[in-house]
C-alpha positions as CSV (number, residue, x, y, z in Angstrom):
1,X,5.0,23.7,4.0
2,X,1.8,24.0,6.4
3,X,1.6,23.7,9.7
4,X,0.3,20.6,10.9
5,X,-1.9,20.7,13.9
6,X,-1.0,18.2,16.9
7,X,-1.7,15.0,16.1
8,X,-4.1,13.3,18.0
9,X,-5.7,9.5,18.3
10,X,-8.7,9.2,15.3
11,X,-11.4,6.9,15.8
12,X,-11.2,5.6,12.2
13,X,-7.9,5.1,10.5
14,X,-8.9,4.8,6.7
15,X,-7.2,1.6,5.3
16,X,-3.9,2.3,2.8
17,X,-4.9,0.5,-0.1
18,X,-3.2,-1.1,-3.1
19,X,-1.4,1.2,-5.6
20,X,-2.9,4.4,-6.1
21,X,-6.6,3.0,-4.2
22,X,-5.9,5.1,-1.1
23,X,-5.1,8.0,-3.6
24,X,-4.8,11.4,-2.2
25,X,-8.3,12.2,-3.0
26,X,-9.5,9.8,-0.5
27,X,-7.1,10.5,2.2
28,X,-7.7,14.4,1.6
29,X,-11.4,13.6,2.3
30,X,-11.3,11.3,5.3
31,X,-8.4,14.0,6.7
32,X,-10.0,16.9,6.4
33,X,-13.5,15.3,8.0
34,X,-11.4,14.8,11.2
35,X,-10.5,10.8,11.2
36,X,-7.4,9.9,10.0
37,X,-6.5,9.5,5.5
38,X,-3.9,7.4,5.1
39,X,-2.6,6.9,1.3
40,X,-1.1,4.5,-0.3
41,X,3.2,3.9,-0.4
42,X,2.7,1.4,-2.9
43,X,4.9,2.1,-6.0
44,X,4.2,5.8,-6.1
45,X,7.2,6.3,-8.1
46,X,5.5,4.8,-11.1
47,X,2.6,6.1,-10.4
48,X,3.5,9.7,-10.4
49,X,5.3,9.1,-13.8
50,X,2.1,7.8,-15.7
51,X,-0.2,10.5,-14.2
52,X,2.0,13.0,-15.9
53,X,2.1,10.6,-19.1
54,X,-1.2,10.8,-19.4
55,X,-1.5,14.5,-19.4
56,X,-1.6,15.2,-15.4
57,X,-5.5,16.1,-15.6
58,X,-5.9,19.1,-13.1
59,X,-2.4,20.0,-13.4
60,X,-2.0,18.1,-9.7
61,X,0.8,16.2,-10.0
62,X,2.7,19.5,-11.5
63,X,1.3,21.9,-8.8
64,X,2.7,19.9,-5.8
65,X,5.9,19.0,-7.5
66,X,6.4,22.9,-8.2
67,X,6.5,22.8,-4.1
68,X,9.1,20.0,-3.9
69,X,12.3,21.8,-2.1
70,X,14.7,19.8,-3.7
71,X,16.2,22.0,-6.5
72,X,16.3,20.7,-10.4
73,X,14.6,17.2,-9.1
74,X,11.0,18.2,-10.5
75,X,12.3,19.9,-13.6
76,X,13.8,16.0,-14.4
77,X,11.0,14.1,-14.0
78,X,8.5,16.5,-16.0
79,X,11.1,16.6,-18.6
80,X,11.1,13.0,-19.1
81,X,7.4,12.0,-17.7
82,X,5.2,14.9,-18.6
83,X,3.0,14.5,-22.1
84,X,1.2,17.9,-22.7
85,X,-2.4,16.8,-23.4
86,X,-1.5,13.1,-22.3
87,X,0.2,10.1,-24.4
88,X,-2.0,8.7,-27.4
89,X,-4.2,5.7,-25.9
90,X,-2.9,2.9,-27.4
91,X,0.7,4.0,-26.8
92,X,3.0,2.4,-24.4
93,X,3.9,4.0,-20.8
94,X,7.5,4.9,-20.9
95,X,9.8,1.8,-18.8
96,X,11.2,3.4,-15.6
97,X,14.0,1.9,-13.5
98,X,13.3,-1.6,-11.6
99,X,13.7,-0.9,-8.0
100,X,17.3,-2.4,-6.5
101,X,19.5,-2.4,-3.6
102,X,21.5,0.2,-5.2
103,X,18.8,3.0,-7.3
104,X,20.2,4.9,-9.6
105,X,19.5,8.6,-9.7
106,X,16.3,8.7,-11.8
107,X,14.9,6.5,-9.6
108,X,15.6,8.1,-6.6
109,X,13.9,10.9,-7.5
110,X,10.4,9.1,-8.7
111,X,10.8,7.8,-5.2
112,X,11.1,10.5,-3.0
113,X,9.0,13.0,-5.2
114,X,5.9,10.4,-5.9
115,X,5.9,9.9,-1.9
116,X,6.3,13.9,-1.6
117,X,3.7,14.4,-4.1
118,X,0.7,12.4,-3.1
119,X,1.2,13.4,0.6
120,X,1.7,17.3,-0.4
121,X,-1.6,16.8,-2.3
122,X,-3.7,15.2,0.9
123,X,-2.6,17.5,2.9
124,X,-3.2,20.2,1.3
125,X,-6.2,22.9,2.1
126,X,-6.4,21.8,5.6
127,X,-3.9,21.3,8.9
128,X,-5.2,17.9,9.9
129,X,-2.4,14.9,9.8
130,X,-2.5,12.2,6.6
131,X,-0.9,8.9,6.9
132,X,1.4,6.7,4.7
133,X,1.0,2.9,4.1
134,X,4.0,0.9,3.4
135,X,4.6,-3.2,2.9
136,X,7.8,-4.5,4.8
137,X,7.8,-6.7,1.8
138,X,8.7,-4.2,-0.7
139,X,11.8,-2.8,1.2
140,X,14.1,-1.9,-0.9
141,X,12.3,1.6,-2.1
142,X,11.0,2.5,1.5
143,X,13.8,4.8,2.8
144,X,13.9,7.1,-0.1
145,X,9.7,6.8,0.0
146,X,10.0,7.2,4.0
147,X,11.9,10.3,3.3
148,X,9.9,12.1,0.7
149,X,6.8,11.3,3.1
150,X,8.5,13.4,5.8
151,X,9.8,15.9,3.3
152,X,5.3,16.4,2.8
153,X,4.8,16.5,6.8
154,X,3.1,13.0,6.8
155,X,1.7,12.4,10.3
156,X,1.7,8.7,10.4
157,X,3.5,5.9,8.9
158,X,2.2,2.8,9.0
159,X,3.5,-0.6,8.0
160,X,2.1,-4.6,7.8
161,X,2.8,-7.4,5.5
162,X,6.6,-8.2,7.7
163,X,7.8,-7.1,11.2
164,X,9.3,-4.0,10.3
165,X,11.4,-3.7,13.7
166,X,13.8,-1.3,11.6
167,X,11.2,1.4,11.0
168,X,11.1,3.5,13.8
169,X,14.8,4.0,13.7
170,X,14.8,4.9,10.7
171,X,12.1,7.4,11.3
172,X,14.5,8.8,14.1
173,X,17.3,9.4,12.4
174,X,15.8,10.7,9.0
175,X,13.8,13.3,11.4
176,X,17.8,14.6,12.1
177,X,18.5,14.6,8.8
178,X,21.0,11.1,9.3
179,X,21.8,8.6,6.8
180,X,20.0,5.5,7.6
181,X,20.0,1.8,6.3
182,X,17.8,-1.4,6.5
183,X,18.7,-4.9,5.9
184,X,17.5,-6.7,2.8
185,X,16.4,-9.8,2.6
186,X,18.7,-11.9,-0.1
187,X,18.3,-15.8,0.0
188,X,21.6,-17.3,0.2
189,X,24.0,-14.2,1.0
190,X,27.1,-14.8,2.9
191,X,26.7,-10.9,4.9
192,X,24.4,-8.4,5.2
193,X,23.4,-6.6,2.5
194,X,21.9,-3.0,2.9
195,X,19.6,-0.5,1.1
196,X,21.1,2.8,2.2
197,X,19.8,6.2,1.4
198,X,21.7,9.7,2.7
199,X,19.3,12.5,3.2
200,X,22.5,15.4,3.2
201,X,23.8,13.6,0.2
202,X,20.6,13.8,-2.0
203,X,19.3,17.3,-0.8
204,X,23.2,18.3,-1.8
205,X,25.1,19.2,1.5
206,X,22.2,20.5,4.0
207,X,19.4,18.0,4.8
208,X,15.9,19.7,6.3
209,X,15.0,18.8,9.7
210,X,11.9,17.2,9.9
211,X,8.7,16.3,11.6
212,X,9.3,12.7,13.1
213,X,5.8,10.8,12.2
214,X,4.0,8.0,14.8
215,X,4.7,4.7,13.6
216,X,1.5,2.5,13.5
217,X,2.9,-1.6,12.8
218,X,0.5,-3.3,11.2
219,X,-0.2,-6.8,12.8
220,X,-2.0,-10.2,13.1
221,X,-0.8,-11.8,16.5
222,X,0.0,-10.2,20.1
223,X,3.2,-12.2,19.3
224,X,4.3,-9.7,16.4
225,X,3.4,-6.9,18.5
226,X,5.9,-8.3,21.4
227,X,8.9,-8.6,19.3
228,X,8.5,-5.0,18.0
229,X,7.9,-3.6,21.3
230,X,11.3,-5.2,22.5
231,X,13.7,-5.3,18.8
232,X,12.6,-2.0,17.6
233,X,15.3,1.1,17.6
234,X,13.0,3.8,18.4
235,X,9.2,3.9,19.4
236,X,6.4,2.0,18.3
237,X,3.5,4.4,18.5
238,X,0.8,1.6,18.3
239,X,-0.8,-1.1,16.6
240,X,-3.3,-2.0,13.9
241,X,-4.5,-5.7,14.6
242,X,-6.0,-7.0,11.3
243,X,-8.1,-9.8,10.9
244,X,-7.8,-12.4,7.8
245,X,-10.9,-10.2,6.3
246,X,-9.3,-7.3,5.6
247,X,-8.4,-6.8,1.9
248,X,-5.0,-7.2,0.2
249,X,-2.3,-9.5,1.5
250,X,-3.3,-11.7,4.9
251,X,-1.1,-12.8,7.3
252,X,-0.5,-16.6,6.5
253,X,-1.9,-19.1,9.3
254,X,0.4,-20.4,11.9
255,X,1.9,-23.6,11.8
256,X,1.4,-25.5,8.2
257,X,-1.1,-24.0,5.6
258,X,-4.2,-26.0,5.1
259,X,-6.7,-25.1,2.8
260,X,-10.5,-25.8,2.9
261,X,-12.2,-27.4,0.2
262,X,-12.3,-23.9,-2.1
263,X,-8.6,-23.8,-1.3
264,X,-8.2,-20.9,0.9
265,X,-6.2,-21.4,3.5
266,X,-7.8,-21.9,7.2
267,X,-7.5,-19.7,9.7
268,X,-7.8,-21.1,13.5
269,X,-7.8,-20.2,17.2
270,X,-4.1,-20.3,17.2
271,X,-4.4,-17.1,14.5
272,X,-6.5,-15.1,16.6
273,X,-4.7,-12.5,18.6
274,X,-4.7,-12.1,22.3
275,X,-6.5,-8.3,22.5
276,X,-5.4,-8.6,26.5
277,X,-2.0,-9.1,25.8
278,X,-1.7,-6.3,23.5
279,X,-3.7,-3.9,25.7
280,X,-1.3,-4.7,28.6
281,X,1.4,-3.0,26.4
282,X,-0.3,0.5,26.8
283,X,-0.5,1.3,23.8
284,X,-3.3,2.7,21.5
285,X,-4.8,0.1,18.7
286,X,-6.9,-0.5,16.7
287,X,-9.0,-3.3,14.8
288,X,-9.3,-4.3,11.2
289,X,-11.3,-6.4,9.3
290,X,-14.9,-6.3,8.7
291,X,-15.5,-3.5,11.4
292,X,-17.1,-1.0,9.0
293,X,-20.0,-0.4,11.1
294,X,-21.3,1.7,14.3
295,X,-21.6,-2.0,16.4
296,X,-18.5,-3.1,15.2
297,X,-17.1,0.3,16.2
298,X,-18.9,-0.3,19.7
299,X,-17.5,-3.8,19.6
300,X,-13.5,-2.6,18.9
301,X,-13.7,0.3,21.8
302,X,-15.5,-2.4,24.0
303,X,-12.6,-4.4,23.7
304,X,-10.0,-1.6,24.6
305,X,-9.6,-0.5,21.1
306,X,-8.8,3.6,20.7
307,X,-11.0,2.6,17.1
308,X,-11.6,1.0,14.0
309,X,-9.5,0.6,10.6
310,X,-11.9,0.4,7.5
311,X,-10.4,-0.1,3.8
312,X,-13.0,-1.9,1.4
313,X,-16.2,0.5,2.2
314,X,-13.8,3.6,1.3
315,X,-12.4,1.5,-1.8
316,X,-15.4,1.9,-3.7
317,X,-16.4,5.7,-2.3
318,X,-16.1,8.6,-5.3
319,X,-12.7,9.7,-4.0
320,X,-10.7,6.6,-3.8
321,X,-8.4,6.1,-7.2
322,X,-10.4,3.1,-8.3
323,X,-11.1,2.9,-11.8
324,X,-14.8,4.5,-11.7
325,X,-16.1,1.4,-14.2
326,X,-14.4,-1.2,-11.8
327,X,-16.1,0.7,-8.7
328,X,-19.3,0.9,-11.0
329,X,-19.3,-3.3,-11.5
330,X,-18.3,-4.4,-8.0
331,X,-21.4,-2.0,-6.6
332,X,-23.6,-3.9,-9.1
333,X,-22.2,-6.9,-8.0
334,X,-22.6,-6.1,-4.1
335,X,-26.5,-4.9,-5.0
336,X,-27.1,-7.7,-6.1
337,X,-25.8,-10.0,-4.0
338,X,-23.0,-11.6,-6.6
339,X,-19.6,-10.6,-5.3
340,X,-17.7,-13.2,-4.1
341,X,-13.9,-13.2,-3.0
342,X,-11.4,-15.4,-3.4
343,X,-8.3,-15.4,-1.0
344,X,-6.0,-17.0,-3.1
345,X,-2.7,-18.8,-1.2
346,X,-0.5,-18.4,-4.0
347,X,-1.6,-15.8,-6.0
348,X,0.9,-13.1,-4.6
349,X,4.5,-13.8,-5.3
350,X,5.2,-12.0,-1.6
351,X,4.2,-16.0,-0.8
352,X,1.7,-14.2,1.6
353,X,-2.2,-15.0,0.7
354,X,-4.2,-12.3,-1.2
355,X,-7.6,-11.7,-1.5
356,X,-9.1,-11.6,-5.2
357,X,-12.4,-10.2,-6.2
358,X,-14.1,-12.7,-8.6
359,X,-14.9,-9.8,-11.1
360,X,-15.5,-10.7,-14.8
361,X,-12.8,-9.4,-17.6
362,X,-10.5,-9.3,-14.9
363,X,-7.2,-11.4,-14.3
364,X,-9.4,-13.4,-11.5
365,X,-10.7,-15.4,-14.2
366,X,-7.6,-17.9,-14.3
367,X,-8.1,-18.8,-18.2
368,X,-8.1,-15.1,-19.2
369,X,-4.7,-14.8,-16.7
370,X,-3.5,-17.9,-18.6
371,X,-3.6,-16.2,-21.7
372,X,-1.6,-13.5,-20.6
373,X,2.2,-13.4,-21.6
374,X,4.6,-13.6,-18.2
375,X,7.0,-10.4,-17.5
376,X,8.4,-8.8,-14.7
377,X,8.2,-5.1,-15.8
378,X,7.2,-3.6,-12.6
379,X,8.9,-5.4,-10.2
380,X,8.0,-4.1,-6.4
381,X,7.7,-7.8,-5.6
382,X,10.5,-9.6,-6.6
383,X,12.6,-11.2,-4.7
384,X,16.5,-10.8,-3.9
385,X,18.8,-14.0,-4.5
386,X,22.9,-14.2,-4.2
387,X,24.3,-15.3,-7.2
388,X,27.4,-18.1,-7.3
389,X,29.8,-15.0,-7.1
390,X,27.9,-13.3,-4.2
391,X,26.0,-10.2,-6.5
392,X,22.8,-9.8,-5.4
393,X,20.6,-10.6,-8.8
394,X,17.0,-10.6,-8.9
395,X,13.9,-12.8,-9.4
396,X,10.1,-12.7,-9.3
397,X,8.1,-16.1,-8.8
398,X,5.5,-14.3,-11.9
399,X,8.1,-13.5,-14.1
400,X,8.6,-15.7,-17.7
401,X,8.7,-19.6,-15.9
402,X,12.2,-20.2,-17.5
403,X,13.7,-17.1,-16.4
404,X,12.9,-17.9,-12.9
405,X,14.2,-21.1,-13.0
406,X,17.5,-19.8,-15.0
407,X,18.2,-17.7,-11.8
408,X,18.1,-20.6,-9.7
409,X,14.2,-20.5,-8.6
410,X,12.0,-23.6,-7.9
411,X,9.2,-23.9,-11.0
412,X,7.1,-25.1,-8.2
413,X,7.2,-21.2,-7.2
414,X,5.5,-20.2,-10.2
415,X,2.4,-22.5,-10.1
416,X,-0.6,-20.2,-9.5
417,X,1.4,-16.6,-9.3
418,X,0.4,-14.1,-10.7
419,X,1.8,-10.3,-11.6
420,X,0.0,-8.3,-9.0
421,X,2.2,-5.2,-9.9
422,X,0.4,-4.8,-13.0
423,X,-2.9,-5.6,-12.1
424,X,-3.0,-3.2,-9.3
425,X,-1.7,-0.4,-12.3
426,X,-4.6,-1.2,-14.1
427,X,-7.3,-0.9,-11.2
428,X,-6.8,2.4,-10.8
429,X,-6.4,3.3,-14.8
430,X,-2.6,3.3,-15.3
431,X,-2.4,-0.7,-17.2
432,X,0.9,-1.4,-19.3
433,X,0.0,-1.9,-23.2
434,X,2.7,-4.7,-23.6
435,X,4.8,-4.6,-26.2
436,X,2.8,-7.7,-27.7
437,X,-0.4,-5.4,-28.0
438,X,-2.3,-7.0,-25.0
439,X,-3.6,-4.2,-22.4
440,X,-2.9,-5.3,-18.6
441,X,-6.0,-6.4,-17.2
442,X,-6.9,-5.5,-13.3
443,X,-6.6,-7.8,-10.3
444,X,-8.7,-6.3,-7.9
445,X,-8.3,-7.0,-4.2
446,X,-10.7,-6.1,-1.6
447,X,-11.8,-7.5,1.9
448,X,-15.3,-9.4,2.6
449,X,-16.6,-6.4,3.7
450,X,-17.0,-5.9,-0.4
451,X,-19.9,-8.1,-0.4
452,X,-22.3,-5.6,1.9
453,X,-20.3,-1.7,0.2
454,X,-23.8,-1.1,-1.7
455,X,-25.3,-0.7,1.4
456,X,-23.7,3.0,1.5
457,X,-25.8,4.0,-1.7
458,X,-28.8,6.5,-0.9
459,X,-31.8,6.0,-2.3
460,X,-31.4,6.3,-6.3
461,X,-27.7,7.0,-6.2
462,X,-25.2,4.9,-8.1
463,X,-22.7,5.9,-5.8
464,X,-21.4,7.2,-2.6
465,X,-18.9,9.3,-1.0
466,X,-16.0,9.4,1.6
467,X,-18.5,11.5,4.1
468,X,-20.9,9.2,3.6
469,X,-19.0,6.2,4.7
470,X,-17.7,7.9,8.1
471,X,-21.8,9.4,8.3
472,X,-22.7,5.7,8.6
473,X,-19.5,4.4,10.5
474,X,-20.0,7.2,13.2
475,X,-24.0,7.3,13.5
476,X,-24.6,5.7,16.3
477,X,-20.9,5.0,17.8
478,X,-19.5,6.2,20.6
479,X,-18.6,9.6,20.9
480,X,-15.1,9.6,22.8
481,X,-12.6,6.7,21.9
């Protein structure tokens, strides 16, 4: 592997975005011009098996898995995934296993080999550190993930959407080569039940020591940022406090959700975190949410911020994995002063609210979503239930309505979801034909930083880079943090 260099404090943290958004491209950039690229955790595993599906153009994905140490692990997937010249268009992506408490082998490896891969590739060509964004949600793939991440040399982890108070154990013991386990959440079980993943068992006898990475917890409240400072087994390394303006899923309000008149929910003083509390703990954060600019940059530091996490102005740069015709529309849209975004209470079946882009021919527009038939195919976000015999079984507030309510689910759960799994797939390209003909349809998330990201355009351009994003955050901020 390279050598990383020591890993110091960056200014700008580049957000982790959706599936695939924060691809290895954009993190590779942002890395390599000295602030920190952080991709996305986000199903990888799927991702890396339509990549090679669909041909593996540039022969990436195939390069870095030809690095992967594991022996007879890459062979597998290329034998199954790999389409030499790329799957006709209107063919289906091949199903891959539904992510459980108990993988089974295939999956395993898409897990630790897509996190392996998309780090190996950011990384690559230069010795500064990349970072890995995880949801606490979506915990039953994140040890195996976790572990391929290390296996790459990733320099940070970093984790929101939960109190992951589990995570920098778990980033202990895996750096010794230990079996770790975290609890999942299962509505209505009796005991504990535990995802479990053995680093000496799946490397076959002799597990690598590795690099331990800095754990960055993702937070909205000086409150969340107590209870992992004292319940955590191992060290948090520092925060990022985000704002209800960031992009992707929000922190709900505190207290009962009320919604204003264009029903999203309200945020008030009781949701805005106490910066001199979480200063007092010593140790470094920084701010998210609409801070994609020198002043806001001024502002953060000012405040006793080591710096600034940005997501939507890189979202829609040349290097993120955003579909280029979806990064083409919303730019149109931002020039001219039409993109609007929805953050939608129930739209996310974490139960978490998630901010939409109104975008046209996109599942946004709730009569085209209506039209679409329900299925759970994907399923990083459903949720784990005890059945009447004490299995843990399986359920997904999007799924078919009568399914969910079959399994025991309230139908009032299912009013408003909708499958973000599959519309994250197709913003950056990778959409499910289902098997009814109908090609997934994206669901684009973004913060409301989204309505101002033409302003990074030059004069005649139609787009804009990762360089020039941090050439406009930087001009004019401070130069030590």
């Amino acid at each position: 592997m390279v050598a990383m260099k020591k890993i110091g404090l960056p200014k700008i943290i580049q957000g982790g975005m959706g599936a695939g958004v924060s691809s290895w491209t954009l993190a590779k950039a942002v890395s390599s011009a000295g602030q920190l690229g952080v991709v996305s955790g986000t199903a990888l595993d799927v991702i890396l098996a339509r990549r090679l599906e669909v041909g593996d153009p540039g022969g990436h994905m195939r390069r870095a898995l030809s690095h992967f140490p594991i022996p007879g692990v890459a062979q597998r997937i290329l034998d199954r995934y790999f389409v030499d010249g790329g799957k006709p268009e209107d063919k289906r992506f091949k199903a891959k296993p539904m992510p459980s408490e108990k993988p089974s082998g295939a999956l395993l490896d898409l897990l630790v080999a897509g996190n392996f891969v998309e780090v190996f590739l950011a990384r690559e060509g230069h010795d500064a550190p990349v970072g890995i964004n995880y949801l606490e949600k979506i915990q039953v793939p994140n040890l195996p993930s976790i572990f391929g991440a290390m296996l790459a040399g990733v320099g940070f982890v970093l984790m929101g959407a939960g109190i992951p108070t589990a995570i920098p154990g778990v980033l202990d013991q895996l750096s010794a080569g230990q079996a770790v386990k975290l609890q999942v959440d299962v509505k209505g079980a009796s005991a504990g039940v535990f995802a479990e993943f053995d680093p000496v068992a799946y490397c076959g006898g002799v597990a690598p020591e590795l690099a331990r990475p800095k754990f960055l917890a993702i937070i909205s409240t000086d409150t969340i940022a107590n209870v992992l400072i004292r319940r955590t087994k191992g060290g948090v390394d520092g925060f990022i406090v985000e704002g209800p303006t960031a992009g992707g899923h929000n922190a709900p309000p505190r207290g009962a959700m009320v919604l204003s008149e264009k029903g999203e929910p309200l945020y008030t003083k009781r949701d805005v975190p106490n910066l001199e509390t979480i200063k007092g703990y010593g140790l470094p954060f920084w701010l998210a949410g609409s801070f994609a600019g020198p002043e806001r940059i001024q502002e953060a530091i000012d405040l006793g911020a080591t710096g600034v996490q940005v997501g939507t102005a890189f979202a829609y740069c040349e290097e993120s994995g955003l579909a280029p015709d979806l990064k083409a529309q919303v730019l149109e849209m931002s020039a001219k002063g039409e993109v609007e975004i929805f953050t939608d209470p129930v739209a996310s079946p974490t139960g978490f609210p998630f901010k939409v882009v109104q975008a046209p021919g996109t599942f946004s527009d709730n009569e085209l979503y209506a039209k679409r038939s329900r299925i759970c195919d994907l399923g990083y976000l459903r949720h784990a239930y005890a059945k009447d015999d004490g299995a843990v079984a399986w359920r997904c507030p999007a799924e078919p309505v009568e399914d969910y309510v079959r399994k025991g689910g309230d139908i009032e759960d299912t009013v408003g979801r909708k499958c973000v799994c599959n519309g994250l797939m197709a913003d950056i390209a990778l959409g499910q034909i289902q098997k009814s003909g109908d090609r997934e349809l994206p669901l684009m998330t973004s913060g409301d930083d989204v309505a101002h990201v033409a302003r990074f355009l030059k004069d005649g351009k139609t787009s804009y880079s990762a360089q020039d994003v941090l050439d406009s955050l930087l001009d004019g901020a401070p130069a030590t943090a």
